[in-house]
N, C-alpha and C positions, 0 to 999 in steps of 0.2 A: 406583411410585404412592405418592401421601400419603396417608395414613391418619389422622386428628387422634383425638386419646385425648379421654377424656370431659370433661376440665375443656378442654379447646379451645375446647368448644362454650355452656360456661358463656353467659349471656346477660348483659348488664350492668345493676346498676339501682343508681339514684340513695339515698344515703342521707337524702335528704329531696327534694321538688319542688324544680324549678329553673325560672324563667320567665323570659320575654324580655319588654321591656318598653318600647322603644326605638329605633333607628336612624337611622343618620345617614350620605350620602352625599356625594362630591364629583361634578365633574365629571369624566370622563373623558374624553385626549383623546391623541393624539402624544406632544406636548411642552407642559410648563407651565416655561415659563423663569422667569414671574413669583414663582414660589413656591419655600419651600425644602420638604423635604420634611416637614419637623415643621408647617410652615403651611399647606401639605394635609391634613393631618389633623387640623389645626383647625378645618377651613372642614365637615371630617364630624362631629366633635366638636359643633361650635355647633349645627348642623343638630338633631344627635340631643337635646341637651339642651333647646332653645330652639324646636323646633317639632314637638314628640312630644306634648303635650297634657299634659306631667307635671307632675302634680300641689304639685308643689315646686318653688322656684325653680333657675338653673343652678347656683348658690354650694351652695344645702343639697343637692343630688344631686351636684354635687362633695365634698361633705364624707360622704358614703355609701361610697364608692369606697375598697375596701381591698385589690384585686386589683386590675393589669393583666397579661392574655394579648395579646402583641405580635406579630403576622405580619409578618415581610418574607424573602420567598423567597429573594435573592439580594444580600449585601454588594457585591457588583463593581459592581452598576450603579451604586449612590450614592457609593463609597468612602469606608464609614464601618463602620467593626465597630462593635455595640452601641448601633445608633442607635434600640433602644428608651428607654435613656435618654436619650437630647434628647429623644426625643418625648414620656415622663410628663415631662420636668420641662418641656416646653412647653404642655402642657398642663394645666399648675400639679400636678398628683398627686403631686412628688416629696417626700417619700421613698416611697411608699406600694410594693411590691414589685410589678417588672414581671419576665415573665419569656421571651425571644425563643422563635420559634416558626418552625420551620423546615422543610415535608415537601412541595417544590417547589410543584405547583399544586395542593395539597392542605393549602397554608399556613394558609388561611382558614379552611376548617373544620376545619382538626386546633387552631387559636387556638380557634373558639366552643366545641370540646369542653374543650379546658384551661382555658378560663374557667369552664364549666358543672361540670367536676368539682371547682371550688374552692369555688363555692357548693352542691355537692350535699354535698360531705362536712364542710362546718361550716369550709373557711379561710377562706370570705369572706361576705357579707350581700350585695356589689353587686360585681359583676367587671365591667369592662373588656374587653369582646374588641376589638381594635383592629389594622388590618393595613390594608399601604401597597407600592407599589410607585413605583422612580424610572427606567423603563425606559430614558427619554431622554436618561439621562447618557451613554450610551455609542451611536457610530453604529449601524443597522441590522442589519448583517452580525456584527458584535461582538457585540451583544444575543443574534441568530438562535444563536451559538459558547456563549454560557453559559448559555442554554436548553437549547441541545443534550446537555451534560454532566449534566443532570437525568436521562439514560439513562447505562446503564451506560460508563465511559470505553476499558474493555478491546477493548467491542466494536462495541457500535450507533454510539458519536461518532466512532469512525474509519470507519464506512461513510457517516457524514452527518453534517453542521454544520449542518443545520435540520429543524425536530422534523417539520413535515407528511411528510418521507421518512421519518420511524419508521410514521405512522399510513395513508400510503401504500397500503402493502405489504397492512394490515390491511383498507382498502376494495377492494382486487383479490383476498383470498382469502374476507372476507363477503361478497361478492358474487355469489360462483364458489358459496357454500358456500349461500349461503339466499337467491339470488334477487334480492339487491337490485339494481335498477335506476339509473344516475344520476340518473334523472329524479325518482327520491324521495329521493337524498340533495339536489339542489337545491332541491326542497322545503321540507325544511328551512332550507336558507341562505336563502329569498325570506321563509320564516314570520319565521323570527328577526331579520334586517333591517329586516322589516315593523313588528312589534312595536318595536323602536329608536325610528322612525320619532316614535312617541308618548312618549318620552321624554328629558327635557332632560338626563340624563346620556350619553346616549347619543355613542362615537365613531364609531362607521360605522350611522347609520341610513341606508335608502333604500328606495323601491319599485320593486324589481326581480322580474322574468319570470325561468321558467324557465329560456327563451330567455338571457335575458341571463349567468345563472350559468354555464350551461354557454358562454357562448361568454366568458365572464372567462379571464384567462391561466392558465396551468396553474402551482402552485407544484411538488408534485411530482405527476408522473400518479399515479391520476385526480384529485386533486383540486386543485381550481382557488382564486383567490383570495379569489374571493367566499365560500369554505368556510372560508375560515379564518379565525382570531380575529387581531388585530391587537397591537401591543405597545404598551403600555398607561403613562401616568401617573395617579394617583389613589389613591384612599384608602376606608376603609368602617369604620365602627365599630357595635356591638350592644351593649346595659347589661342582665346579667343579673344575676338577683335571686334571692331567698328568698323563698318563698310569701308570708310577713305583710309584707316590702319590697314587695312586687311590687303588693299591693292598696294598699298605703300611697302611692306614684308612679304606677299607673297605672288608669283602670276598662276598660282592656282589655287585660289581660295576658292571654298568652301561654304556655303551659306549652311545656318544651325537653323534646325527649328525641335522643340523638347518639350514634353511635357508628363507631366505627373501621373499618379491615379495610389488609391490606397482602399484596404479593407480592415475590418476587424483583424486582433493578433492573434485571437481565437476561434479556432476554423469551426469547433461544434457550434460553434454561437450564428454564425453566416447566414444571416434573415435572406430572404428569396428576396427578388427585384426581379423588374421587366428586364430583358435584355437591349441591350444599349446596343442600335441596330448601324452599323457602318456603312458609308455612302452607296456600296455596292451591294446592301443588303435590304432585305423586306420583311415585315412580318410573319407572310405566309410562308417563307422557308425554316420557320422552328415550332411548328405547330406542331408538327409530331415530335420533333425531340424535346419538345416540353412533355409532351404525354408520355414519354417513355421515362421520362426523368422522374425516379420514386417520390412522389408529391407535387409532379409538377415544377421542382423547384429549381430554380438558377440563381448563381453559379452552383450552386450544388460543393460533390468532391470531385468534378472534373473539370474546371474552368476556373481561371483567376480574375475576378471582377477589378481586381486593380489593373491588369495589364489594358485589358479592355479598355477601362475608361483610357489610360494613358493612350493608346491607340486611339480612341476619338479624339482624344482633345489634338495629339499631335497631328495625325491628320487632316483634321480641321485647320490647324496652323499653316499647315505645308500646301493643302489642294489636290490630298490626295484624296481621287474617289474610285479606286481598285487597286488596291498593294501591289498583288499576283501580276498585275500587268503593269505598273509603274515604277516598283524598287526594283535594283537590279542585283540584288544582294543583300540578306542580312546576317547580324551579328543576333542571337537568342542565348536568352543565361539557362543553358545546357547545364547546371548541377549538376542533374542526374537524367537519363534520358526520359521519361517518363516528362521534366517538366519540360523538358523544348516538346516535348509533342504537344504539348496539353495549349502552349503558346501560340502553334500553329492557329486554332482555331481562335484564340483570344487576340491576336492582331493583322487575322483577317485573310490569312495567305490559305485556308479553308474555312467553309461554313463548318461551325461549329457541327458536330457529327461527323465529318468527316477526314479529321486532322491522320488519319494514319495515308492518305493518299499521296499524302505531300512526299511525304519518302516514297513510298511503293510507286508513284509516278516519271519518277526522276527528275521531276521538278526541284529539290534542294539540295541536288549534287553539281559539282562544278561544272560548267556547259549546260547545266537545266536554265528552266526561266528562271527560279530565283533563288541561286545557290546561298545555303546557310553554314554558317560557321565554317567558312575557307578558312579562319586564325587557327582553326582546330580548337575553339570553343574552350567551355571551364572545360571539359569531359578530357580533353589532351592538351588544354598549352598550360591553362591555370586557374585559380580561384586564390587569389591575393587579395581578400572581399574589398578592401578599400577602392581597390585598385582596378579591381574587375571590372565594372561600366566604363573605366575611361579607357581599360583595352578595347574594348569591345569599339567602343565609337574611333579610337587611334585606327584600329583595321580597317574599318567602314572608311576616313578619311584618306589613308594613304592608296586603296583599292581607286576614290572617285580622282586620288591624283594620278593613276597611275606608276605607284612607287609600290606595289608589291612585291617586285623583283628587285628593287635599289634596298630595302629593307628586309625581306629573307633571301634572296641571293647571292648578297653579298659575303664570299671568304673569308674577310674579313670581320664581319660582326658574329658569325660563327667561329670563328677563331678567339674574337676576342670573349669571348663564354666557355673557352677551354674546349670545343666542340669543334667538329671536322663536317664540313658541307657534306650530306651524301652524294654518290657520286649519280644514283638514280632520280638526284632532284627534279623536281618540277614547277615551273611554274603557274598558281592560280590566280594569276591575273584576272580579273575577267574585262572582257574587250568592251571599251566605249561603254566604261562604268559611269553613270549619268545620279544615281541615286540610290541613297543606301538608308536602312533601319536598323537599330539597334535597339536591342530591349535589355534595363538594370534591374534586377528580379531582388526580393527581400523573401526573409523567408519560407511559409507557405504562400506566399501572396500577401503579405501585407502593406507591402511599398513596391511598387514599381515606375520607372523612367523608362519611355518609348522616345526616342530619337531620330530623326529625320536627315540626313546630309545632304545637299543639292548640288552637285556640279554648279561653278560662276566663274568660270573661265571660258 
């Protein structure tokens, strides 16, 4: 068993405020042939600079910029080492110091934390978090092959060359183990589709039935197509700042608080550990779900010990001591349904044993207490791996600014993606957004980034 010594548990905190102030998205889709990949990330670049409301022109918040954090998951797809440089110097910042960022699907938020930490501890005034994925350089099955090796190559990528057979195996033993039904992990594929649906970046939006998920083709059993995230071209950038920047560019900043968590890349390898108990949590609520667990063991195959810790330490940072009753929204790396369920219990929004309540309660639909994945998640907008934690936290920030309807209802940004607004849109705003979570998943677990926004306006 693991035993972590005292300074393990240390909690992290900022040597000064760090705020988000910012974002900027592209379009996600298949394939963008039109573009090269530095011109995807200008089309999110322009976005964030030119329609965030900031209070400066693009030129003087370009001339701010003295960090860039770069995510791109994977060199093979674009065949370029260090295509973070084309990208600062296409986006005019060169020479200004970039630095690549690389922790599989955990690329995006482990960039916004390496940006956050250059303005927390005095290297930078305005950092660049910026991350890009070019999936479509290489065919399907090729892509699914250097995905796969994101798990350990000794073991898991010679059992499988595509990752839904890692996560598999994990929905046939949470199932066995806490009850979950198909019929609530479809659930979630119809919520997350749905939500898409309202959104002009979205690559698989649709309104689909239970019926219909379950009767989609099986990628690997149990889960099916419709469960799973799709591979992704696109881009996402966030501009974080220093307390006196951040009121200077924006009157609705954002305070960051982020933090980390990691395990073994090898999931048969996963030694047991006491459970790392969250503010709102006790002991004696996993006595029995230790006893049920074959050996006693945690995390076992149904919990990510990384998300966890990143959930302690970030909530430590931030003061939160009950999720379910303090965020007001999260963003979860929905890959494949199976892992946002399993997430539920790893950061806290159910006691472990219990994560299939969170959907069957209506608690993480929009107007529940704490609606999940209103972007419509990887499962319907995208999985651009680079790119994906800095969507997910871009959502979470324009929701606490109230710009969810300036940013998917707008005609015009639909239009300009060669798409037409539905005429049934709607808006998920949600009211008197005070405070949002985001989680950056790698992986089976083996990097993840938990993220905190705070309303400071």
């Amino acid at each position: 068993m693991i035993v972590l010594k005292e300074g393990n548990w240390r909690v992290p905190r900022w040597n000064r405020k760090v705020y988000a102030v910012a974002g900027g998205l592209t379009e996600y889709k298949k394939f963008c042939p039109e573009m090269k990949v530095e011109e995807q990330v200008m089309v999110a670049f322009r976005q964030m600079l030119e329609q965030n409301d900031l209070k400066m022109s693009p030129r003087e918040v370009k001339g701010l910029i003295n960090f860039i954090a770069a995510g791109n998951f994977s060199d093979h797809f674009q065949d370029q080492l260090l295509a973070e440089a084309k990208v600062t110097d296409y986006l005019g910042l060169d020479p200004m110091y970039d630095i690549g960022i690389k922790t599989g699907g955990a690329t995006g938020g482990s960039t916004v934390l390496t940006a956050a930490m250059a303005v927390a501890s005095g290297y930078a005034n305005v950092a660049l978090a910026v991350g890009w994925e070019r999936m479509s350089e290489v065919d399907t099955r090729t892509g699914n092959y250097y995905i796969s090796t994101a798990a350990c190559k000794d073991f898991e990528t010679r059992l499988s060359r595509i990752y839904s057979a890692y996560y598999a195996p994990m929905a046939v033993r949470f199932a066995s183990t806490y009850n979950l039904s198909e019929r609530t992990r479809a659930k979630v594929a119809v919520k997350n589709h749905l939500y898409a649906y309202y959104s002009p970046y979205a690559q698989q939006p649709g309104k689909y039935t239970i019926e219909d998920v379950l009767a989609s083709p099986i990628s690997t059993y149990p889960l099916r197509f419709l469960e799973c995230c799709a591979m992704t071209d696109g881009a996402a950038c966030m501009l974080l700042c220093d307390e006196e920047t951040a009121y200077k560019l924006s009157d609705t900043p954002v305070e960051v608080y982020i933090a980390g968590g990691s395990h073994t890349l090898r999931v048969a390898d996963r030694r047991d550990m006491p459970i790392p108990l969250l503010p709102n949590e006790t002991p004696d609520m996993y006595k029995d779900l230790i006893k049920r667990e074959e050996g006693g063991r945690w995390p076992g195959f149904e919990s990510f010990a990384a998300a966890r810790f990143a959930a302690y330490f970030a909530y430590g940072m931030a003061g939160i001591t009950n999720p379910i009753e303090e965020l007001d929204l999260v963003e979860l790396h929905d890959a494949f349904t199976i892992s946002d369920i399993q997430t539920y219990g790893d950061i806290g929004l159910r006691p472990y044993g219990q994560e299939p309540d969170f959907i069957e309660s209506g608690d993480a639909y929009y107007g529940g207490k704490c609606p999940a994945n209103l972007s419509g998640g990887l499962i319907g907008t995208m999985h651009a791996v680079g790119a994906t934690g800095i969507f997910s936290g871009v959502e979470c920030l324009w929701q606490i600014q109230n710009k969810y309807d300036k940013f998917h209802g707008d005609p015009k940004i639909w239009e300009s993606f060669g798409k037409k607004k539905p005429d049934d849109w709607m808006s998920l705003q949600v009211s008197n957004a005070k405070q949002a979570a985001w989680v950056s998943h790698a992986g089976v677990g083996s990097h993840v980034t938990v993220g905190v926004l705070r309303k400071a306006f």
